[in-house]
One Martini backbone bead per residue (centre of mass of N, CA, C, O) as a GRO file, in nm:
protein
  234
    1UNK     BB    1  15.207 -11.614  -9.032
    2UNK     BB    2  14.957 -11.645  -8.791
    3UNK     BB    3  14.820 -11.916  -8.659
    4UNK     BB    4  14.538 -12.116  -8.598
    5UNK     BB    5  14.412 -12.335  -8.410
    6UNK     BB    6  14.368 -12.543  -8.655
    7UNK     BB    7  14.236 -12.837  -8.889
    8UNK     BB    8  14.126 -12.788  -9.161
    9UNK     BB    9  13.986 -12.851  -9.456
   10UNK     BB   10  13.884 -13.063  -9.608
   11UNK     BB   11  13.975 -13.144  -9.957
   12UNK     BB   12  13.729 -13.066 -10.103
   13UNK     BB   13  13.647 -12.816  -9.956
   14UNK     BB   14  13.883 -12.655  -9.995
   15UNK     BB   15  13.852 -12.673 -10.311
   16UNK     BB   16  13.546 -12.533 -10.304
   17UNK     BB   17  13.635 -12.269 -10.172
   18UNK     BB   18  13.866 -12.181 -10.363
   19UNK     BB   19  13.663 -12.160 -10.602
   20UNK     BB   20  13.482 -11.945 -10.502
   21UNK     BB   21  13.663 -11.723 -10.399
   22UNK     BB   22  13.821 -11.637 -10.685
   23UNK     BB   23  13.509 -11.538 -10.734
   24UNK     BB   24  13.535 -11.289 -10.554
   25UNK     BB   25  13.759 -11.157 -10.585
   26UNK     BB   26  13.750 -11.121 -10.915
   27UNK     BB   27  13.558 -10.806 -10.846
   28UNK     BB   28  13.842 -10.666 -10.727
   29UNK     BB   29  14.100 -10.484 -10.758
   30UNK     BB   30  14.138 -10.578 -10.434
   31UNK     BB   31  14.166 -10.855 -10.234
   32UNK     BB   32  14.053 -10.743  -9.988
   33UNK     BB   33  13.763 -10.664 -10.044
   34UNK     BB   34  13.673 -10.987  -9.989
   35UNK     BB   35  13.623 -11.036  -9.696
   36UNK     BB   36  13.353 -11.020  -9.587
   37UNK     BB   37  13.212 -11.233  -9.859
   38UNK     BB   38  13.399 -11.448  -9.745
   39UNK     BB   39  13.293 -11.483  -9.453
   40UNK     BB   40  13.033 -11.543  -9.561
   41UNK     BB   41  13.149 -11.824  -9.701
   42UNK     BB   42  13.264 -11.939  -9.397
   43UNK     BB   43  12.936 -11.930  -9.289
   44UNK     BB   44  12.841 -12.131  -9.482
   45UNK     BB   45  12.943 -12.378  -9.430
   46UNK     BB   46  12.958 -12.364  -9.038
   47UNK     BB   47  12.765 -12.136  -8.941
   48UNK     BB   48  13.065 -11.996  -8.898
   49UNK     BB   49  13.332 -11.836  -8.784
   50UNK     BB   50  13.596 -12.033  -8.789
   51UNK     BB   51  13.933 -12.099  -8.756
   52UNK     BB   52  13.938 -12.165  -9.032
   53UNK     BB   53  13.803 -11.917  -9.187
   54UNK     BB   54  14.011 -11.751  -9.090
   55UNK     BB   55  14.259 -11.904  -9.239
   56UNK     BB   56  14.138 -11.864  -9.511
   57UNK     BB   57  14.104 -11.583  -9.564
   58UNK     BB   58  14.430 -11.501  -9.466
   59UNK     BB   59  14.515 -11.683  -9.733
   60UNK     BB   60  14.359 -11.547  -9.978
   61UNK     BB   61  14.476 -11.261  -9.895
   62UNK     BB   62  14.669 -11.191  -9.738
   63UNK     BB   63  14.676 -11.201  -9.436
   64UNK     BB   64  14.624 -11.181  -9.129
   65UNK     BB   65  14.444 -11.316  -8.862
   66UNK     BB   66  14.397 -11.077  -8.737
   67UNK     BB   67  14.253 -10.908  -8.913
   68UNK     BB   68  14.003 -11.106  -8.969
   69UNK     BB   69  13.904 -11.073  -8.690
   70UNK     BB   70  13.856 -10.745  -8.650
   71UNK     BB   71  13.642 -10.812  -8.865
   72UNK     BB   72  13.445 -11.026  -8.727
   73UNK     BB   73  13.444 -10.872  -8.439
   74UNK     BB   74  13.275 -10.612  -8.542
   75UNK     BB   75  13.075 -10.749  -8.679
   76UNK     BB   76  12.740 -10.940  -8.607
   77UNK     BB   77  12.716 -11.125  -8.870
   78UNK     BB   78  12.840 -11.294  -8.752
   79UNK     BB   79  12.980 -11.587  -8.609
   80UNK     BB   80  13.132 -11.700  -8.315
   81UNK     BB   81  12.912 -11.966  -8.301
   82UNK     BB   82  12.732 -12.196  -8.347
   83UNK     BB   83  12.403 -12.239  -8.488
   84UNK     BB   84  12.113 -12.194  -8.635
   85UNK     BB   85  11.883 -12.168  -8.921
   86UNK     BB   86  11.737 -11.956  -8.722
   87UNK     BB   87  11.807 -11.575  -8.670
   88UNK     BB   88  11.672 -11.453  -8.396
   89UNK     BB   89  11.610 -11.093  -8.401
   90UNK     BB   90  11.537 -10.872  -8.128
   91UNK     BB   91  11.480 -10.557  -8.096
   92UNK     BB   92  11.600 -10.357  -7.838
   93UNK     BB   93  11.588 -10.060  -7.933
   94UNK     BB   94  11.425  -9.787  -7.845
   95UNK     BB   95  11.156  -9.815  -7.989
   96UNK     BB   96  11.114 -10.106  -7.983
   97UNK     BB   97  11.094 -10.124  -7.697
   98UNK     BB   98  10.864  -9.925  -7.642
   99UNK     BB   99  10.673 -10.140  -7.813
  100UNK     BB  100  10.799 -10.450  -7.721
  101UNK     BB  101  11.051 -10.582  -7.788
  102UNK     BB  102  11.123 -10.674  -7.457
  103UNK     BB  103  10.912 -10.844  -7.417
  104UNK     BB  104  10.958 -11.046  -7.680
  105UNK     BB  105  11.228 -11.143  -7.553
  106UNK     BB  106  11.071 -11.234  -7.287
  107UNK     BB  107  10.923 -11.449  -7.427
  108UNK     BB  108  11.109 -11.613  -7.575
  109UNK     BB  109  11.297 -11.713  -7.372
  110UNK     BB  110  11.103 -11.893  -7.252
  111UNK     BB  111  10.954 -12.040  -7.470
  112UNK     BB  112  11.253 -12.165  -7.583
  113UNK     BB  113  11.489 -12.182  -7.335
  114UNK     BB  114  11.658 -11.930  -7.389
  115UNK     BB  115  11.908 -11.732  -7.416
  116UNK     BB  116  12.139 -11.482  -7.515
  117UNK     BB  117  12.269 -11.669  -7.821
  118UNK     BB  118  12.100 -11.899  -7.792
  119UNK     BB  119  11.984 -12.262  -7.852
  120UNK     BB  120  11.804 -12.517  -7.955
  121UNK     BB  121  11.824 -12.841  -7.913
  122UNK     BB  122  11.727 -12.860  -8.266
  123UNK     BB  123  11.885 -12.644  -8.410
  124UNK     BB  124  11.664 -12.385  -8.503
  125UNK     BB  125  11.719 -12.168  -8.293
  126UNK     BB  126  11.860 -11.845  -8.273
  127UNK     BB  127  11.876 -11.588  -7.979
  128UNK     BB  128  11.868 -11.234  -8.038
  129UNK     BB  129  12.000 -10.931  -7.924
  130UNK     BB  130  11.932 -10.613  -8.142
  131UNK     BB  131  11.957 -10.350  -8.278
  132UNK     BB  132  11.902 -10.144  -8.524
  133UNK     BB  133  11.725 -10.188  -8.841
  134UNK     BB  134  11.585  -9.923  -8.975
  135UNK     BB  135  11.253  -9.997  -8.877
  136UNK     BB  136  11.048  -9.811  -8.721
  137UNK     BB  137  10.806  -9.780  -8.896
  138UNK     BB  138  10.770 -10.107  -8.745
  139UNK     BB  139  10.738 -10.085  -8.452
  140UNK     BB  140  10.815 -10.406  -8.347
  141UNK     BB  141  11.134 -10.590  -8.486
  142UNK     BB  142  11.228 -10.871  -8.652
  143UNK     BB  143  11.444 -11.098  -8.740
  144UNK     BB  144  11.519 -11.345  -9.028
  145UNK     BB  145  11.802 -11.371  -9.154
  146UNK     BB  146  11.737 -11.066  -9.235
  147UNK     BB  147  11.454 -11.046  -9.224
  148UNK     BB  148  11.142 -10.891  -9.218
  149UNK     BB  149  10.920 -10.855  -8.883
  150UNK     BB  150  10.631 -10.629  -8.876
  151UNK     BB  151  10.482 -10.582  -8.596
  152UNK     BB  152  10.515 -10.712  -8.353
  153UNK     BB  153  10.434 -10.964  -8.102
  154UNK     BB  154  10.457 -11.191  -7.884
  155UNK     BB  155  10.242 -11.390  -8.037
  156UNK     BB  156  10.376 -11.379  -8.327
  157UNK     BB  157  10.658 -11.468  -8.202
  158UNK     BB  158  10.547 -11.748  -8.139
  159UNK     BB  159  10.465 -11.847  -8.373
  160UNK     BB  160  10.675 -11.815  -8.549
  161UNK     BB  161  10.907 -12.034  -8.389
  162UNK     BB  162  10.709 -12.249  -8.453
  163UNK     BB  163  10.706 -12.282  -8.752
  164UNK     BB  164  11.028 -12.316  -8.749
  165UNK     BB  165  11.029 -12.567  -8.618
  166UNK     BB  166  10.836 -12.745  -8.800
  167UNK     BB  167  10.924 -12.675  -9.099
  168UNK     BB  168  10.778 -12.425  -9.222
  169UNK     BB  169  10.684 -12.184  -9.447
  170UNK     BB  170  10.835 -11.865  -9.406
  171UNK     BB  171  10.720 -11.520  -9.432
  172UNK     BB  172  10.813 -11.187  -9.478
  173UNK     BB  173  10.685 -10.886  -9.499
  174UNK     BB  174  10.952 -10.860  -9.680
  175UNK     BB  175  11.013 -11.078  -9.926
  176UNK     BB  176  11.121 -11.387  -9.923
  177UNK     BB  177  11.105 -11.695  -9.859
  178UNK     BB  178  11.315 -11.865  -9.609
  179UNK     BB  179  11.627 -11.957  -9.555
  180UNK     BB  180  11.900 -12.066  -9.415
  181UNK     BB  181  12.147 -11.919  -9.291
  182UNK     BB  182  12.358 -12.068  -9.472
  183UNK     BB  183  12.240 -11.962  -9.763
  184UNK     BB  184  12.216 -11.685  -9.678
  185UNK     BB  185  12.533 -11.624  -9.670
  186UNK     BB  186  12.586 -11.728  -9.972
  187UNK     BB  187  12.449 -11.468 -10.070
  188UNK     BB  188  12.612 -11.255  -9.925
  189UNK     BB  189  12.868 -11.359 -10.072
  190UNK     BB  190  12.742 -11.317 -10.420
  191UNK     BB  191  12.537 -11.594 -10.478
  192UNK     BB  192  12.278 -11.695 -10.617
  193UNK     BB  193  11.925 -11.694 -10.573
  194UNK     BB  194  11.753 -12.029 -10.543
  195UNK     BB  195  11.477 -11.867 -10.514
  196UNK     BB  196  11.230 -11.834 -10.637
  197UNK     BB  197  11.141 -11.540 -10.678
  198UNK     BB  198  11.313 -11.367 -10.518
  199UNK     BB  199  11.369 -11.071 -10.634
  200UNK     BB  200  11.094 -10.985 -10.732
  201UNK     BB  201  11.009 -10.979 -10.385
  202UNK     BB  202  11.182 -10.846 -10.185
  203UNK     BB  203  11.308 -10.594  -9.966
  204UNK     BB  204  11.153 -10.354  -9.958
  205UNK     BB  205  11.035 -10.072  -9.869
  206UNK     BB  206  10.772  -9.960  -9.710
  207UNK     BB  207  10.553  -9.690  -9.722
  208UNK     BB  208  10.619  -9.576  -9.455
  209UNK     BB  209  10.939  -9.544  -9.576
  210UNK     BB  210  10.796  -9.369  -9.828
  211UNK     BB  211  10.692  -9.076  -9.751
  212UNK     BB  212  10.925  -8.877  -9.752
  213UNK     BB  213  11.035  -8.934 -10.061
  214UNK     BB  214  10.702  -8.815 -10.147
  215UNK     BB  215  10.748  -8.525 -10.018
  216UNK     BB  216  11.028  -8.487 -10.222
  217UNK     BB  217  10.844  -8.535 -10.496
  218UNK     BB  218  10.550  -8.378 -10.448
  219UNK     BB  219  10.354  -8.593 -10.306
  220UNK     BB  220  10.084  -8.748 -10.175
  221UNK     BB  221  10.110  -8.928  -9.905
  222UNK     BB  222   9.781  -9.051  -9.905
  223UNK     BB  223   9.833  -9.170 -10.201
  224UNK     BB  224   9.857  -9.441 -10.366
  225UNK     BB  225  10.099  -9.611 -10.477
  226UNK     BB  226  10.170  -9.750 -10.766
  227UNK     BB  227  10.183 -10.036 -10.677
  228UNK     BB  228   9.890  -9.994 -10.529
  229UNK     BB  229   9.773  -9.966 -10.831
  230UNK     BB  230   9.561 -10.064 -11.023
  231UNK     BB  231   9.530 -10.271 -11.287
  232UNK     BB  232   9.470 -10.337 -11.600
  233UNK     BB  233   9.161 -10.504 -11.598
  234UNK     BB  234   9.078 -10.555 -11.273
   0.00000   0.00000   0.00000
């Protein structure tokens, strides 16, 4: 099988990542089927997908090396350089450019003082233009660590970015409160969300999203939806 350059994981670790890896494994009728959240495991361990990770994954899965890069490097999700805590994604596809994407893209640029894909002095924040969040009706949408940031503006995705290198507590749009890179990944990977009421906060579609899904269930679309309709009692 051939190898990567790699020193290989100290002994703890790799003892510590080959018993969560068999517990992913261990999920699929097939082995190969684990590799996304293994990827996703050890992009926790490292903050990117580095040679080791990528060698412990065709070593766990009996794969080459080859397959194992050939799937990192075409998911996005994935790092394949060392980044920040915090993973601040600024759409800049058609809808969200023309609402202000570029402009939130160029501002943070200058705000933070890095490029593309660059990470902060402080190693707290990596600035990334990405692709479509599939959020079009909250445009123009940033992401961190995957969570939506929706109707964003110059001003408040500089807030935004602020807060987080400060090291403050910052929600999401919809979803619970944000947790770092490397954790965000852990929870990819298939292993329970450590955040209190993480699931029951939710990362669902708003109003906006699911107008047409009202619509084709012969709902009123103006109407309050479940959620938003008074509690007995309140």
């Amino acid at each position: 099988m051939p190898r990567l350059p790699a020193p290989g994981y100290p002994a703890d670790v790799r003892a510590r990542l080959e018993a969560d890896a068999r517990e992913v494994i261990g999920r699929y009728p097939q082995s190969r089927s684990a590799l996304l959240p293994l990827l996703h495991l050890v992009q926790a361990e490292e903050g990117y997908v580095s040679p080791n990770g990528i060698e412990f994954c065709a070593e766990m899965l009996g794969l080459t090396t080859a397959d194992v890069t050939g799937v990192a490097t075409f998911y996005t999700m994935y790092r394949r350089e060392n980044g920040g805590d915090f993973h601040v994604g600024v759409c800049t596809n058609t809808l969200c450019a023309v609402m202000g994407g570029d402009e939130i893209f160029a501002t943070l640029k200058e705000h933070l003082g890095v490029g593309n894909k660059g990470t902060t002095p402080d190693g707290s924040v990596t600035l990334e233009h990405i692709e479509c969040n599939a959020a079009c009706d909250y445009a123009p949408v940033v992401m961190v660590n995957w969570e939506f940031f929706d109707n964003v503006t110059p001003a408040s995705a500089k807030d935004l970015v602020d807060e987080l290198r400060a090291g403050k507590q910052v929600s999401p749009t919809r979803g619970a409160p944000l947790c770092t890179f490397r954790e965000t990944a852990r929870i990819l990977a298939g292993f329970p969300d450590p955040r209190r009421d993480a699931v029951d906060a939710g990362g669902a579609g708003g109003a906006a999203s699911l107008v047409g899904l009202r619509i084709a269930n012969g709902q009123d679309p103006d109407a309050p939806a479940a959620s938003d309709a008074p509690k007995k009692g309140a």
